[in-house]
SEDOKOL-350936 format. One line per 5 residues: number of its first residue (from 1); their letters; for each residue x, y, z of N, C-alpha, C. Coordinates in Angstrom, 2 decimals. Layout:
<recs>
NUM) A) X Y Z X Y Z X Y Z | ...
</recs>
This chain:
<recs>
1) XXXXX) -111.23 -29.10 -63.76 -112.19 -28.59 -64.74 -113.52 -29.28 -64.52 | -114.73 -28.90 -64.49 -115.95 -28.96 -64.61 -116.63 -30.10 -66.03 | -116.83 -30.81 -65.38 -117.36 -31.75 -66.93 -118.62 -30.87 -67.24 | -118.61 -30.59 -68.18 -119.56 -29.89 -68.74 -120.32 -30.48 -70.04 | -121.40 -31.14 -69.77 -122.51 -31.94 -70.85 -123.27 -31.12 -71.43
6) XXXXX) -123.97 -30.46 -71.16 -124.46 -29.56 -72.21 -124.36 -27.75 -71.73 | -124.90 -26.73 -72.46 -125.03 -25.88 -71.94 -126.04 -25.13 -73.32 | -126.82 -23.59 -72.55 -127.59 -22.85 -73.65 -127.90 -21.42 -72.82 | -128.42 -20.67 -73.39 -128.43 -19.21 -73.42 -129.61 -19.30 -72.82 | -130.73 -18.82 -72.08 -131.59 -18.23 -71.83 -132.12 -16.91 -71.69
11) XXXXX) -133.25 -16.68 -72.28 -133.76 -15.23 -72.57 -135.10 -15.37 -72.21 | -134.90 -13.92 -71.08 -136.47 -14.10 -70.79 -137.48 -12.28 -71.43 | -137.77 -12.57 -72.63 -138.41 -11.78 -73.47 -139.76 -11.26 -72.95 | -139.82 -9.89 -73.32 -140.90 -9.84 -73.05 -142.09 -9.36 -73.28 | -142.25 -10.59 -74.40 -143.40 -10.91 -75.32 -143.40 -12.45 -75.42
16) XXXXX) -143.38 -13.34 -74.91 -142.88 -14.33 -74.73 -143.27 -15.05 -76.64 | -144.89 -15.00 -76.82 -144.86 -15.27 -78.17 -144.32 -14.32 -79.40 | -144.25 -13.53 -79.14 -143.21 -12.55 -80.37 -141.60 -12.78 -80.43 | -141.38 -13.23 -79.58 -140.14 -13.75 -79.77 -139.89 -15.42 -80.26 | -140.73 -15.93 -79.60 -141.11 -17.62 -80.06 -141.12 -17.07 -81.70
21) XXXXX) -142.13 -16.31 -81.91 -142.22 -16.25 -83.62 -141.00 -15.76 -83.91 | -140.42 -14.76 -83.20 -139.28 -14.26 -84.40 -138.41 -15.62 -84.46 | -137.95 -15.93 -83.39 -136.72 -17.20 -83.39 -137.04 -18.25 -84.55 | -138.89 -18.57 -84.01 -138.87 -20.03 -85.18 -139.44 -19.39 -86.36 | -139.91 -18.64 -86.95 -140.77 -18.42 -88.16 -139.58 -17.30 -88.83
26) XXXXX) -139.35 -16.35 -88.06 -138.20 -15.04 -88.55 -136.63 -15.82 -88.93 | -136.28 -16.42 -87.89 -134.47 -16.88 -88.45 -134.72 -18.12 -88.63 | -135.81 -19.09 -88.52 -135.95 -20.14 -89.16 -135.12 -21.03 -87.96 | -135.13 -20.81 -86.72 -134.41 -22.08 -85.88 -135.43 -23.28 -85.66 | -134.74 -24.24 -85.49 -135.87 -25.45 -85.23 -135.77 -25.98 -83.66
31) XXXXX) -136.74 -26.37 -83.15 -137.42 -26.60 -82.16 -137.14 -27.68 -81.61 | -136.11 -27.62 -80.46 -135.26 -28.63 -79.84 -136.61 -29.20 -79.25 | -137.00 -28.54 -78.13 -137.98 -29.06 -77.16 -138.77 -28.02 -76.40 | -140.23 -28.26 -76.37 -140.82 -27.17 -75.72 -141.32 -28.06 -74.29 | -141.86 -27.19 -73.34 -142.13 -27.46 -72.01 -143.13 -26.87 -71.16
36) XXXXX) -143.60 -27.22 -70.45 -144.86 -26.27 -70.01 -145.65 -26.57 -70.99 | -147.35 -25.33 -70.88 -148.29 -25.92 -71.68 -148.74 -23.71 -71.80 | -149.45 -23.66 -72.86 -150.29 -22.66 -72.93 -149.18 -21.72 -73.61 | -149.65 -20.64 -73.62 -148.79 -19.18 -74.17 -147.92 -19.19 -73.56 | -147.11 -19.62 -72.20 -146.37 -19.69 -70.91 -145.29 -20.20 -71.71
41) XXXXX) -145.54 -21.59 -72.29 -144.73 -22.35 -72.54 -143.15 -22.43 -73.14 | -142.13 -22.96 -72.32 -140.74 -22.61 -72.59 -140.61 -23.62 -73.85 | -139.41 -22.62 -74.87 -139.21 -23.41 -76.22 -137.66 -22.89 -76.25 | -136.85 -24.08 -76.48 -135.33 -24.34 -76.77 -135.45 -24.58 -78.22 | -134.65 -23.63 -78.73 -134.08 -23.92 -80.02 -132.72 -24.21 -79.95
46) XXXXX) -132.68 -25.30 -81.42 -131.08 -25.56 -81.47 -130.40 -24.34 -81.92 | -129.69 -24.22 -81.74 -128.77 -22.80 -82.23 -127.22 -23.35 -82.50 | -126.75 -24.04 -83.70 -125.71 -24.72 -84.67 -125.53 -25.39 -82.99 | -123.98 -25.39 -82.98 -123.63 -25.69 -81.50 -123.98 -26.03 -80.23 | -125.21 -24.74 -80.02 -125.86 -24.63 -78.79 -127.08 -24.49 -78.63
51) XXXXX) -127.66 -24.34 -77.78 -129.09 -24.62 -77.83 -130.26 -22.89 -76.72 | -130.65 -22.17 -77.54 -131.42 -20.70 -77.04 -132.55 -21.16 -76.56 | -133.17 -20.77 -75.38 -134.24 -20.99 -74.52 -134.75 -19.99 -74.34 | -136.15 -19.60 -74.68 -137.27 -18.59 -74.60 -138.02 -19.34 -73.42 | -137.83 -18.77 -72.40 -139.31 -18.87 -71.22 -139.39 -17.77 -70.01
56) XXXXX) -140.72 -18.01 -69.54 -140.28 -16.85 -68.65 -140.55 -14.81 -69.06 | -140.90 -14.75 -68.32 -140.88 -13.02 -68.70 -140.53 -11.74 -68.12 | -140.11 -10.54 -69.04 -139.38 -9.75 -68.46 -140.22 -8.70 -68.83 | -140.05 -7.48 -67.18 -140.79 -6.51 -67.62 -139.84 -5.43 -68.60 | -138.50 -5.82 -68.50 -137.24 -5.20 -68.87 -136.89 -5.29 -70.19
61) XXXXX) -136.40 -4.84 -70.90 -135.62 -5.21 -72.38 -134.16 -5.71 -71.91 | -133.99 -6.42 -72.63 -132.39 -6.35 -72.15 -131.27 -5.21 -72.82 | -130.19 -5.08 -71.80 -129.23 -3.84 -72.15 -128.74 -4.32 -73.25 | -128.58 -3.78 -74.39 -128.46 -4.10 -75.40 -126.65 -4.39 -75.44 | -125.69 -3.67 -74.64 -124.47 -3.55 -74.59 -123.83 -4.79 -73.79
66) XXXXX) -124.92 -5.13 -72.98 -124.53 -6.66 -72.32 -125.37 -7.60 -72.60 | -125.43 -8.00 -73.74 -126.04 -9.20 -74.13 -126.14 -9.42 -75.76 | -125.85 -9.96 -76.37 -125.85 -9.75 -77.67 -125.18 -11.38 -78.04 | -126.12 -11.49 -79.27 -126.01 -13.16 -79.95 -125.36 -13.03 -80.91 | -124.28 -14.12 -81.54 -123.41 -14.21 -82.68 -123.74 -15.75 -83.26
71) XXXXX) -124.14 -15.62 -84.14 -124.93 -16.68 -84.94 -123.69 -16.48 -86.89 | -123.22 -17.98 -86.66 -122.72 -18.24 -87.83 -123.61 -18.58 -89.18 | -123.11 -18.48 -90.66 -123.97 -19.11 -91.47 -123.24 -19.04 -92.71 | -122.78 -19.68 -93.39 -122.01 -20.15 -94.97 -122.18 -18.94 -95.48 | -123.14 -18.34 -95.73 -123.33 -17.59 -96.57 -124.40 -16.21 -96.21
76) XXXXX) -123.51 -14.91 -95.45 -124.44 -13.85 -95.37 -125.20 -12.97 -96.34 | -124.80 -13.18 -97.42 -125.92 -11.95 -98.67 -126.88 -13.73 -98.67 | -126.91 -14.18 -98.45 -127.90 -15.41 -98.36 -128.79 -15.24 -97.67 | -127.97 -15.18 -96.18 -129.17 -15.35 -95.25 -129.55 -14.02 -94.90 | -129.12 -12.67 -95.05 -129.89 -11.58 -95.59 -131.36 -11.43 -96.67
81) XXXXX) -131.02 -12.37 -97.51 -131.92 -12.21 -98.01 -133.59 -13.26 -97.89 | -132.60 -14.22 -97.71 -133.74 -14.69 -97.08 -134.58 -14.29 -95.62 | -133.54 -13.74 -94.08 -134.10 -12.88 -93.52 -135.28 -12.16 -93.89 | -134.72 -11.37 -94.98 -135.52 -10.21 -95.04 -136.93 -10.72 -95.60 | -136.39 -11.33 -96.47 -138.29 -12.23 -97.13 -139.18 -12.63 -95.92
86) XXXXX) -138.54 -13.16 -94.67 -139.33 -13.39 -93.87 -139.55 -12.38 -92.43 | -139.40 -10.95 -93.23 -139.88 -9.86 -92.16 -138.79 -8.86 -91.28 | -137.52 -9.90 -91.33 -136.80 -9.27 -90.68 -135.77 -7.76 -90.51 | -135.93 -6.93 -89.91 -135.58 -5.67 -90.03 -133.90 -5.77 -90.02 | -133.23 -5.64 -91.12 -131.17 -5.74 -91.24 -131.46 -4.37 -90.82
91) XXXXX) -130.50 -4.41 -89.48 -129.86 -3.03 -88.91 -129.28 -2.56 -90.14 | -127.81 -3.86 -90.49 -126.47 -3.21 -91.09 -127.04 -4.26 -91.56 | -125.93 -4.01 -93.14 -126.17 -5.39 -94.34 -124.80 -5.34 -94.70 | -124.49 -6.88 -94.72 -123.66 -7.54 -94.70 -121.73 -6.91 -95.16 | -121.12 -7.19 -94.17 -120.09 -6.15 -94.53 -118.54 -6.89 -94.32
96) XXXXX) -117.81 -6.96 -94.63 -116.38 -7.38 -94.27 -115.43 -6.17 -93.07 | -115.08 -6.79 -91.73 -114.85 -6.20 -90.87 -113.42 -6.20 -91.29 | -112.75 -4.69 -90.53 -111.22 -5.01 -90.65 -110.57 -6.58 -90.08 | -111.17 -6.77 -89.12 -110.84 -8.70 -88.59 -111.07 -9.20 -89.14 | -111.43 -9.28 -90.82 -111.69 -10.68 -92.28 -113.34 -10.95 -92.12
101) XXXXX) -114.15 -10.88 -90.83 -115.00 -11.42 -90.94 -116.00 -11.04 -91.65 | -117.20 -11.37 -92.33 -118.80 -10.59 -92.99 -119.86 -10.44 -92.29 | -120.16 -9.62 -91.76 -121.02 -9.65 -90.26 -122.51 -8.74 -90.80 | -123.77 -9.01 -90.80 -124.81 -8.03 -90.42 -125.31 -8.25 -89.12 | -126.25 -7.07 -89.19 -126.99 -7.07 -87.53 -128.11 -6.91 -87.93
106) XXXXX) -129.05 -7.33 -87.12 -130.16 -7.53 -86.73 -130.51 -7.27 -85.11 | -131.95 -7.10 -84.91 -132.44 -7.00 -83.80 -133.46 -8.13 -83.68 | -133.61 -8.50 -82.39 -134.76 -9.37 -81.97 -136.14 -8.35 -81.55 | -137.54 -9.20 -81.39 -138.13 -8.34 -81.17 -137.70 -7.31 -79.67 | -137.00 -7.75 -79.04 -136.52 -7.09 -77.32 -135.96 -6.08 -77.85
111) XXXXX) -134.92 -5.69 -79.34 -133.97 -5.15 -79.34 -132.64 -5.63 -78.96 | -132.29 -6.79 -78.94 -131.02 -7.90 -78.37 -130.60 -7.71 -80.05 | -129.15 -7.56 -80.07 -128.38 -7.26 -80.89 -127.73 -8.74 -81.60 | -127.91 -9.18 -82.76 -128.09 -10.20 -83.01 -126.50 -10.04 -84.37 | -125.85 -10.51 -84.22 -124.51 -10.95 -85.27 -125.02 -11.76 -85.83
116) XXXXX) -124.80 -11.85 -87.40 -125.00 -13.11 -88.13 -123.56 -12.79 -89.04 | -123.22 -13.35 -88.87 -121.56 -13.71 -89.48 -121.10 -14.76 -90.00 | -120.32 -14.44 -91.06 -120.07 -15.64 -92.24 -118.50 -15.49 -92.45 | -117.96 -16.57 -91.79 -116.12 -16.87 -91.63 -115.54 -16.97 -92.92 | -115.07 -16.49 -93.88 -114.53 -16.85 -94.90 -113.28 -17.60 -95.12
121) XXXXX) -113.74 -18.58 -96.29 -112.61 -19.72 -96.27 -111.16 -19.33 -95.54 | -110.56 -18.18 -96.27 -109.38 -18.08 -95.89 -108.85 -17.54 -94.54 | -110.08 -17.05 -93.51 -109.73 -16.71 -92.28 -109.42 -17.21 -91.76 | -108.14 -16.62 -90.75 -107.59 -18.23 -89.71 -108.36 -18.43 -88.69 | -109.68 -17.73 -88.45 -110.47 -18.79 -87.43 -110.93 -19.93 -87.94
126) XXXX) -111.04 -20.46 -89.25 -111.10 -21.63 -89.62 -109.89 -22.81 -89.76 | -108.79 -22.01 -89.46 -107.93 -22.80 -88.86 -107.06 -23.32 -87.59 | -106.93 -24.58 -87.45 -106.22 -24.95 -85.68 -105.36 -25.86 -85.84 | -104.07 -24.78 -84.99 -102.72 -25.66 -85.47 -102.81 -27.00 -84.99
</recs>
């Protein structure tokens, strides 16, 4: 097995600052470390666990069917609503899947299909034998 010390997602958007804003000002992530200098400049957010990297640019959107983010949070009619206070367009609002889970969607500015999902106490993904 591979020792593996850290790892993170990279996305290369393309709007490089419209996405910087949606990530830090729209879902409220905070700002591991930025790099480079000017409008260019690459910015890692922590993301709970892991850590999302904006740098770089695409003339492309990404395929929306192969690529898509799942972002946890205590409480989804929460962070729906706060979302939305800060601009954000809810595809779907907040719902209980036949699999137990409460899931809405969202889009990034690319159109990248964004899960925000809230595990409820009694689901057994919160439990490990």
């Amino acid at each position: 097995m591979v020792n593996v010390l850290s790892s993170r997602i990279i996305l290369r958007p393309t709007n490089l600052e419209r996405s910087r804003s949606f990530y830090r000002d729209v879902l409220g992530l905070a700002i591991y470390r930025e790099f480079g200098s000017g409008p260019q400049r690459g910015t890692v957010f922590f993301l709970g666990g892991g850590l999302l990297e904006l740098s770089g640019h695409s003339e492309q959107r990404p395929e929306p069917a192969a690529t898509q983010l799942w972002i946890q949070v205590p409480d989804a009619a929460a962070a729906q609503e706060e979302l939305a206070e800060r601009g954000a367009t809810i595809v779907r609002e907040p719902r209980q899947e036949p699999w137990g889970l409460i899931e809405m969607h969202l889009h990034d500015p690319d159109g990248l299909l964004l899960y925000v999902v809230e595990v409820p106490e009694d689901h057994p993904i919160r439990y490990r034998p």
